[in-house]
C-alpha positions as CSV (number, residue, x, y, z in Angstrom):
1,X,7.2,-5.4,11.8
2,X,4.2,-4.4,12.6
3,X,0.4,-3.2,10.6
4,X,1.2,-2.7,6.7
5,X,4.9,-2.7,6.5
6,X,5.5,-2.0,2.0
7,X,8.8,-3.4,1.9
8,X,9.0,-5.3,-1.4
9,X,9.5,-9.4,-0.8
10,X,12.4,-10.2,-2.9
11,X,12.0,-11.7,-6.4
12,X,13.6,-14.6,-6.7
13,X,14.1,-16.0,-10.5
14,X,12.1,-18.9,-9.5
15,X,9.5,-16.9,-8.4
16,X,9.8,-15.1,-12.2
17,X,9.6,-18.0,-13.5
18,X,6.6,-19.3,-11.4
19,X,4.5,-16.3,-12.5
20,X,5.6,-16.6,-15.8
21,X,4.0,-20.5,-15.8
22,X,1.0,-19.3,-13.7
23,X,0.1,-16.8,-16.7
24,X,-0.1,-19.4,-18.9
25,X,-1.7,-21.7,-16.8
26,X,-4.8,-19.9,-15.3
27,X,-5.2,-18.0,-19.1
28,X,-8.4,-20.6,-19.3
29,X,-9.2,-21.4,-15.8
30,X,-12.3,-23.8,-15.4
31,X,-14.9,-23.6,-12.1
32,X,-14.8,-26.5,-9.9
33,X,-17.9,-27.7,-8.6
34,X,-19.5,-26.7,-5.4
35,X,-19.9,-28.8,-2.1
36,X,-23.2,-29.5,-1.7
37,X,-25.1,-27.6,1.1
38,X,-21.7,-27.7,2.8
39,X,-22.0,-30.1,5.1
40,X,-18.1,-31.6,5.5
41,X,-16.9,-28.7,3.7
42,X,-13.0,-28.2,3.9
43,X,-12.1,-24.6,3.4
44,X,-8.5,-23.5,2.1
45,X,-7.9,-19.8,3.7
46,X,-4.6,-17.9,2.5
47,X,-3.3,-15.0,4.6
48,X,0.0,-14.6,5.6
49,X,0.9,-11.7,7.2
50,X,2.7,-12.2,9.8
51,X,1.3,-9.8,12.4
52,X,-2.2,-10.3,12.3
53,X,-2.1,-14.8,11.7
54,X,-3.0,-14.7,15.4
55,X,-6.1,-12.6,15.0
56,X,-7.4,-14.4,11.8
57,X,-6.8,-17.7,13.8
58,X,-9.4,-16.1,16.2
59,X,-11.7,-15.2,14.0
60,X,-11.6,-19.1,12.5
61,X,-12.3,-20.2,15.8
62,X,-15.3,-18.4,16.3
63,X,-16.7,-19.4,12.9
64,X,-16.2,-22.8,13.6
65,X,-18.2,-22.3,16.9
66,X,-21.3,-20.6,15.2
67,X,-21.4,-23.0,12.6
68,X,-20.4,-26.9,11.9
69,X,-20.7,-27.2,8.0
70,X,-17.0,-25.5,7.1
71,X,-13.8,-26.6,8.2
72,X,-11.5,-23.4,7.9
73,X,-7.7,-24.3,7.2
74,X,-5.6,-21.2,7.1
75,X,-3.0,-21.5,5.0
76,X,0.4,-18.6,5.5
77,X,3.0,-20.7,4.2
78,X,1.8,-21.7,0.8
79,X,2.5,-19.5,-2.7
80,X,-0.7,-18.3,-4.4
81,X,1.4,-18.4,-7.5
82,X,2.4,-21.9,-7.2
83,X,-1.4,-23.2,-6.4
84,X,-2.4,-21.5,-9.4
85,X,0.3,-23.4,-11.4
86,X,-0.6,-26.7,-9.9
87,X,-4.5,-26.0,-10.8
88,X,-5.5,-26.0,-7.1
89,X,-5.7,-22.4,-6.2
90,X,-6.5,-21.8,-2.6
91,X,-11.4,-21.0,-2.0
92,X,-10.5,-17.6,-0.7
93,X,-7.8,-15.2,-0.2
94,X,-6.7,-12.3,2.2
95,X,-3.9,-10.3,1.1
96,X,-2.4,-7.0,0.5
97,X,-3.6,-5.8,-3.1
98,X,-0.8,-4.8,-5.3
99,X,0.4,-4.4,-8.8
100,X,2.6,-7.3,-9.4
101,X,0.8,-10.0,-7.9
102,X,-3.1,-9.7,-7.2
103,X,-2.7,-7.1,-10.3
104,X,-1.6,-10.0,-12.5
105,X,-4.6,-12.2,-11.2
106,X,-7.0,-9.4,-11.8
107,X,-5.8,-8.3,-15.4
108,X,-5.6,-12.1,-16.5
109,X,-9.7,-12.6,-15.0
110,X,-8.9,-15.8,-13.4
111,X,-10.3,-14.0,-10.3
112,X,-14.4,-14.4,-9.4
113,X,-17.0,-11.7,-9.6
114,X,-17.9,-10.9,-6.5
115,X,-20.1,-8.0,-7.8
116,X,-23.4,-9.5,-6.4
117,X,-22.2,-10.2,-2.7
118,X,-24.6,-7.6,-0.2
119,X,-20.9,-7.6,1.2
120,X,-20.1,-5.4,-2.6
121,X,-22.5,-2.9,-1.9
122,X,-21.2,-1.9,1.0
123,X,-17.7,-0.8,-0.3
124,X,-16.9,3.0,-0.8
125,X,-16.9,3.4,-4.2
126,X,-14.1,5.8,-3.9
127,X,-11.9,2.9,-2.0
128,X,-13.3,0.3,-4.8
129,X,-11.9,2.4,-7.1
130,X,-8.2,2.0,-6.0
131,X,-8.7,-1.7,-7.2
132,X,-9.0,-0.7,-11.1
133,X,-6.3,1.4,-11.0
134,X,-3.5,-1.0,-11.2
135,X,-5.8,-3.7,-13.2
136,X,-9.3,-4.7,-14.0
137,X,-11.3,-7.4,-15.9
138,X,-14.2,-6.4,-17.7
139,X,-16.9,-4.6,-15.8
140,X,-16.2,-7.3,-12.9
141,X,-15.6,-6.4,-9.0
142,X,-12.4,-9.3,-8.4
143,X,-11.0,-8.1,-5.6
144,X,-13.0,-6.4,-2.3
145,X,-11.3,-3.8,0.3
146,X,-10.8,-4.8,3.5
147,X,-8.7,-2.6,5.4
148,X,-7.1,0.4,4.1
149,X,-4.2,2.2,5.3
150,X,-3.3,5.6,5.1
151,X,0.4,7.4,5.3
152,X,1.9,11.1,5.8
153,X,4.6,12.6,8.4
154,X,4.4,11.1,11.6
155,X,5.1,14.0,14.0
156,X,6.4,14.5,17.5
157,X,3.9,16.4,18.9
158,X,6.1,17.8,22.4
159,X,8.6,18.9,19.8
160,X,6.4,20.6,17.6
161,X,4.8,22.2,21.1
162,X,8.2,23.0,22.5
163,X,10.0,24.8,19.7
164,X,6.4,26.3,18.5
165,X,5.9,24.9,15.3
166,X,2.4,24.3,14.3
167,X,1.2,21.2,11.6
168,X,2.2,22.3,8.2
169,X,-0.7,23.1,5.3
170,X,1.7,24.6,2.7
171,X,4.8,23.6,1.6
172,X,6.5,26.9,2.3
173,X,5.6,26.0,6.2
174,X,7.0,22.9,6.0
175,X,10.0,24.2,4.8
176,X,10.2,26.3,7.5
177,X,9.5,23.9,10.4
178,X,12.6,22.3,9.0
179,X,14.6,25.6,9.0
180,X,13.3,26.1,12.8
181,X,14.1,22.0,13.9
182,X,17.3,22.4,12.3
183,X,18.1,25.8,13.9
184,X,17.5,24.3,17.3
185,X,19.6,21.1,16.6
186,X,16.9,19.3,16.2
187,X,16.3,16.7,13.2
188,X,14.1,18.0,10.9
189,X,13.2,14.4,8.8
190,X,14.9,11.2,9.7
191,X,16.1,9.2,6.6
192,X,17.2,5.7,6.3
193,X,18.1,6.1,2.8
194,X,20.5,2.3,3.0
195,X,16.5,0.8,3.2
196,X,15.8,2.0,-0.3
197,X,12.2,0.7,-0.6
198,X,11.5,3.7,2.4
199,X,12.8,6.4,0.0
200,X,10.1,5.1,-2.5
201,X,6.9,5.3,0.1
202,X,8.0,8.2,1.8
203,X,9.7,11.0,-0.5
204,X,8.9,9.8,-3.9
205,X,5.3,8.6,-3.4
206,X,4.9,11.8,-1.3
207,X,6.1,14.2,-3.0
208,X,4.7,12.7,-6.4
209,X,1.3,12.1,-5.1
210,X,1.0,15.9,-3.5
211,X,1.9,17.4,-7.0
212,X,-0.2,15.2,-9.4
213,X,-2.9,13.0,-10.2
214,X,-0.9,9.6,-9.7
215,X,-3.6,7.9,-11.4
216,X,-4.6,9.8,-14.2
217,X,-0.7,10.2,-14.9
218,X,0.2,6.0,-15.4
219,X,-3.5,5.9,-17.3
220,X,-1.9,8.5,-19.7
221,X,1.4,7.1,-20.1
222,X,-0.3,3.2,-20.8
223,X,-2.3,4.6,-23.0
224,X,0.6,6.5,-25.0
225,X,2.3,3.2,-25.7
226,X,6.0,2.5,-26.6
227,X,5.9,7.2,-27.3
228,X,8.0,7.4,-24.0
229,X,10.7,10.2,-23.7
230,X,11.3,13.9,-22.9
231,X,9.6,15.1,-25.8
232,X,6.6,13.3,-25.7
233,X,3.3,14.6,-24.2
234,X,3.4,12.1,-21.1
235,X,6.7,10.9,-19.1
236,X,8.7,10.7,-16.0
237,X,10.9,13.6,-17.2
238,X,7.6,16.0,-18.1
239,X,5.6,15.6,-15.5
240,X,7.5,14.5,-12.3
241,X,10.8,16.8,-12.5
242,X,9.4,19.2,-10.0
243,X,8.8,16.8,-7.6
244,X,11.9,15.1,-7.7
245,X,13.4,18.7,-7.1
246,X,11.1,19.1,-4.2
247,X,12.1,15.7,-2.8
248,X,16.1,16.7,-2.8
249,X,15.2,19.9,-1.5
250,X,13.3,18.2,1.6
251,X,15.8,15.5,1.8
252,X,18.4,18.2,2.4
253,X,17.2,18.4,6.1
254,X,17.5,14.7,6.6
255,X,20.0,13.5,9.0
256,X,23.6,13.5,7.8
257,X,24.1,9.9,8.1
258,X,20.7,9.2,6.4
259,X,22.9,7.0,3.9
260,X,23.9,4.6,6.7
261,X,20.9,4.1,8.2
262,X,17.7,1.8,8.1
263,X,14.2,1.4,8.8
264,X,14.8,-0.1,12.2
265,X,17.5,2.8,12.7
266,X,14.7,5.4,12.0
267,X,12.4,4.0,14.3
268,X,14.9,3.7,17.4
269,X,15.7,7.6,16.6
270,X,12.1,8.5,16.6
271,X,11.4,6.9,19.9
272,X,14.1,8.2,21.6
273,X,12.6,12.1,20.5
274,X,15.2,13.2,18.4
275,X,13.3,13.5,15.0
276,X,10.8,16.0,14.7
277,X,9.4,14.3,11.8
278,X,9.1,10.9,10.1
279,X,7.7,9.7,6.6
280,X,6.4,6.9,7.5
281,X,3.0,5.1,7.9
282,X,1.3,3.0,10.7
283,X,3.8,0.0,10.3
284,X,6.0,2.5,12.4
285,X,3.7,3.5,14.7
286,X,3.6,0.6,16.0
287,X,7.3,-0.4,16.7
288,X,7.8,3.4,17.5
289,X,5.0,2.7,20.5
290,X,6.3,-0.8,21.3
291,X,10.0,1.1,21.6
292,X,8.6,4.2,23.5
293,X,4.9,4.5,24.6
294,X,5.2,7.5,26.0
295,X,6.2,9.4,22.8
296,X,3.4,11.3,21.2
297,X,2.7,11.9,18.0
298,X,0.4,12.4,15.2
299,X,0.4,12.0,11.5
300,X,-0.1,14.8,9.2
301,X,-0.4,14.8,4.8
302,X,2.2,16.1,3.5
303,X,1.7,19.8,1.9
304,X,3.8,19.4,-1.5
305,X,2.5,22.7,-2.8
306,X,1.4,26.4,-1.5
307,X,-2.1,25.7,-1.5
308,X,-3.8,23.6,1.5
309,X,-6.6,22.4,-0.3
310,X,-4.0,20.5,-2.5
311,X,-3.4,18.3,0.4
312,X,-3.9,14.7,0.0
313,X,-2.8,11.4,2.2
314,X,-0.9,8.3,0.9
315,X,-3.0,5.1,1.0
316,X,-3.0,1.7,0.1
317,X,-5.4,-1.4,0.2
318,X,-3.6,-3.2,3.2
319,X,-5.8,-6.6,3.0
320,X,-8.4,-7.5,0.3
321,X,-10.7,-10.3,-0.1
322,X,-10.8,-12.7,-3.2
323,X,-12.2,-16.1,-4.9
324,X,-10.8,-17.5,-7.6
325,X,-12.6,-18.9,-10.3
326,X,-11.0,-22.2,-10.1
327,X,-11.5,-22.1,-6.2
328,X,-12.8,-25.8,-5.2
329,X,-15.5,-24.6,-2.6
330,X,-16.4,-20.8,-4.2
331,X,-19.9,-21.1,-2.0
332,X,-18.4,-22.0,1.7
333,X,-15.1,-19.3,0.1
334,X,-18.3,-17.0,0.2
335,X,-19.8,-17.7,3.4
336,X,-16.6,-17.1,5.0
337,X,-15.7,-13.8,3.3
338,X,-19.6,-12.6,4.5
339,X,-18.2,-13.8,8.2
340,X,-15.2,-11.9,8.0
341,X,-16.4,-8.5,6.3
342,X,-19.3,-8.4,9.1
343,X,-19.0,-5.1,11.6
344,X,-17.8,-6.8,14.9
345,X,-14.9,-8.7,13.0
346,X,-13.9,-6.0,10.3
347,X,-14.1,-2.9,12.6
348,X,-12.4,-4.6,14.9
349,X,-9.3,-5.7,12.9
350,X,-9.1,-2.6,11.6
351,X,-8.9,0.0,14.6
352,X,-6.3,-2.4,16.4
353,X,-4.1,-2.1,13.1
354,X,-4.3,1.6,12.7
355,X,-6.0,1.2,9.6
356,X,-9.3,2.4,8.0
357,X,-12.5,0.3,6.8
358,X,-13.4,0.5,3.2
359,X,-17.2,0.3,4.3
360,X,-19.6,3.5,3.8
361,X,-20.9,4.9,7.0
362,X,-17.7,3.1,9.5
363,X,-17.1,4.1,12.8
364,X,-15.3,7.4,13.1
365,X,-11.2,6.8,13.7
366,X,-10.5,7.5,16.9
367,X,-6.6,6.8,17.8
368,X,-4.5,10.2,18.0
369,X,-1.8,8.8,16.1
370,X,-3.9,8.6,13.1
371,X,-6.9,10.3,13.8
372,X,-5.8,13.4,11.5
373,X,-5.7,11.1,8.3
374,X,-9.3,10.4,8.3
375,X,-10.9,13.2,6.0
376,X,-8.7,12.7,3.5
377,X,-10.0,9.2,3.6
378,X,-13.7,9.9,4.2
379,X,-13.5,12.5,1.5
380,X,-11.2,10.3,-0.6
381,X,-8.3,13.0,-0.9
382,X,-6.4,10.2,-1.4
383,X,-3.6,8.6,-4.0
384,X,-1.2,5.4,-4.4
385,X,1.9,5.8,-4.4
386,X,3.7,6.4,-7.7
387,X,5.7,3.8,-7.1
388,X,3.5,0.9,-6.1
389,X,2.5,1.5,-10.2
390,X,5.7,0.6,-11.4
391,X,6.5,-3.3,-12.2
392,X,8.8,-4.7,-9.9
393,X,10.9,-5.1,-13.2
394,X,11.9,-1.5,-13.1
395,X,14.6,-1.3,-10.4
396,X,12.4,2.1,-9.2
397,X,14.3,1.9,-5.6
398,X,17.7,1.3,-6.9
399,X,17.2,4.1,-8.6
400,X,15.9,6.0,-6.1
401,X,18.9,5.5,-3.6
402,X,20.9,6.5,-6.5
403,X,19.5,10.0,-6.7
404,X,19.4,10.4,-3.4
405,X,23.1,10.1,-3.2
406,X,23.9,12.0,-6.2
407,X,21.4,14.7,-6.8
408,X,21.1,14.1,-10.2
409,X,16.9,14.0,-11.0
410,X,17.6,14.3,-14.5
411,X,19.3,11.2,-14.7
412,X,16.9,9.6,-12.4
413,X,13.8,10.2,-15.0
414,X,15.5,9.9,-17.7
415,X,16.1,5.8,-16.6
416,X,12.2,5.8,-16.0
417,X,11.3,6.9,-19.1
418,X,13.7,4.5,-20.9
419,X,13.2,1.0,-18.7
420,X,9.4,1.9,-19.1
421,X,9.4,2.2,-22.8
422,X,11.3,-1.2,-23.4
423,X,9.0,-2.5,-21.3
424,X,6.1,-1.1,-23.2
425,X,8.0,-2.4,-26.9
426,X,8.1,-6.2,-25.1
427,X,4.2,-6.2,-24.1
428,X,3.3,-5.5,-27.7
């Protein structure tokens, strides 16, 4: 799997009931002292994703060699939950920002402010932003950027060439390129409906994201409380039934056996240049290239309405930077996260990942395959996907592979709306 791959790691009930202890645990957390002036210094680094543990074991090695006061130990086995339990939370942490985990550590503070770091200042506040959408603490910056990736329709571009189809800006032209793919016996959109967590980040976040203000949307609905139905002012039925008739309407021109068929499934078909289009991000890119480097392709936003200037791109904050407050060696945990957000190492992770810096003023993306994402980054035409807002208690993909299968949107929303206001009665 390769750059930011979103499929959900499975919650085991002793990973419920982990979190559930860490809440309670880290309500009160208490500052450990500092090292000295770091001489001797033993670091604990957590990042664990698997594709890139190679490059961050670089990047220690070259810290280590401009400097002899830190020991770096990376850490991509551990459970940030569980060192939170056990009072011994790891000086600094690299992961992928999300809802149910780094959320949870945000919302509950137990997370430093890193507000006063030069390395702060130099984050787009636009790409900050994405941070208090799922949680915040008081006016405190807990969590930085570091690499953010951005997702539409990947595109073969010899297929969109040899059957004359330009890059969609409207959704009636979209609609159309599927009419003319189809036409020619040519798949329109791949599915791989039996990976349900890939209906979520491409139709539903998609088609969601291109009709409304994601985040203004969940801001409204917390803010309602337990008032969640069809008749209220803000719910899943209101607001999101035309895209969910949008999203059976372009699943229609999905392959046949889309049911039968997963992620890996979807990225063999692309390679081989049967699919005209893909909703994917750069985690298939990569295994696409590794399969077929010859295919070429670009990525395009999806249009989900008539008007062009509607268009926005999918994004998410792939890695971001964080100390906790209980960390053990905050001061070296900062030293480190200055190394690792300077140009030569944070450009660098980030153009060989296909992904996009967080930093004002970054170098201009400059890999085809991508390279038609960036103003909507730059100019923060942007979202998160619908569904990375809903707690992983809400079976959202389950759900999702259900309507897929039957058709039946009403049904679909009207389970929204329900699981989400019992889970708004039991957070009174």
């Amino acid at each position: 799997m390769n750059v930011s791959d979103p499929r959900p790691p499975a919650r085991p009930g002793r990973r419920s009931v982990l979190k559930a202890a860490a809440l309670g645990a880290v309500a009160a957390p208490v500052l450990s002292a500092c090292g000295g002036d770091g001489d001797g210094t033993r670091l604990r680094f957590y990042q664990s994703k698997p594709e890139v543990l190679g490059y961050f074991d670089q990047i220690i090695e070259d810290f280590h060699r401009r400097q002899s006061g830190i020991e770096v130990k990376h850490d991509a086995t551990g459970s940030l939950v569980a060192s939170f339990v056990r009072d011994a939370p790891f000086d600094l942490v690299c992961v992928n920002y999300n809802l149910d985990e780094s959320g949870t550590f945000v919302g509950r503070g137990v997370l430093s402010d890193l507000a006063g770091l030069p390395e702060a200042g130099r984050i787009d506040p636009n790409v900050q932003a994405l941070v208090g959408q799922y949680a915040s603490y008081r006016d405190e910056t807990s969590v930085l950027p570091y690499s953010v990736t951005a997702a539409g329709v990947i595109y073969n571009k010899d297929l969109f060439a040899q059957h004359g189809v330009g890059v969609p800006t409207t959704w009636t032209e979209l609609i159309r390129a599927c009419e003319t793919f189809r036409s020619r016996s040519v798949i329109p959109v791949y599915g791989t409906y039996q990976a349900p967590w890939t209906i979520s980040q491409g139709l539903f976040d998609y088609l969601v994201g291109g009709t409304l203000d994601v985040a203004d949307f969940f801001a409204r609905l917390k803010a309602q409380g337990t008032d969640v139905g069809p008749d209220s002012e803000v719910s899943f039925q209101r607001t999101f039934a035309p895209a969910v008739e949008k999203m059976l309407q372009l699943g229609s021109y999905a392959n046949p056996d889309a049911a039968s068929r997963d992620y890996p499934d979807g990225n063999a078909a692309f390679a081989q240049g049967k699919v005209a289009m893909y909703l994917q991000g750069p985690w298939a890119i990569g295994e696409i290239t590794k399969a077929n480097p010859r295919v070429r392709m670009g990525t395009f936003a999806l249009p989900a309405t008539d008007r062009p200037a509607d268009r926005k791109a999918r994004v998410n904050i792939d890695l971001s930077l964080w100390i906790p407050r209980g960390a053990a060696e905050p001061e070296a945990a900062r030293q480190f996260l200055s190394y690792l957000m300077t140009p030569a190492v944070m450009d660098k992770y980030n153009a060989e990942n296909l992904a996009f810096s967080p930093v004002r003023n970054a170098p201009a993306v400059t890999d085809e395959r991508i390279v038609d994402l960036e103003p909507y980054v730059r100019e923060a035409r942007f979202y998160q996907g619908a569904g990375t807002y809903i707690p992983g208690i809400i079976p959202l993909t389950n759900y999702l592979q259900e309507l897929v299968f039957t058709g039946d949107g009403d049904r679909f929303l009207g389970k929204l709306d329900n699981d989400w206001r019992r889970l708004a009665v039991r957070s009174l």
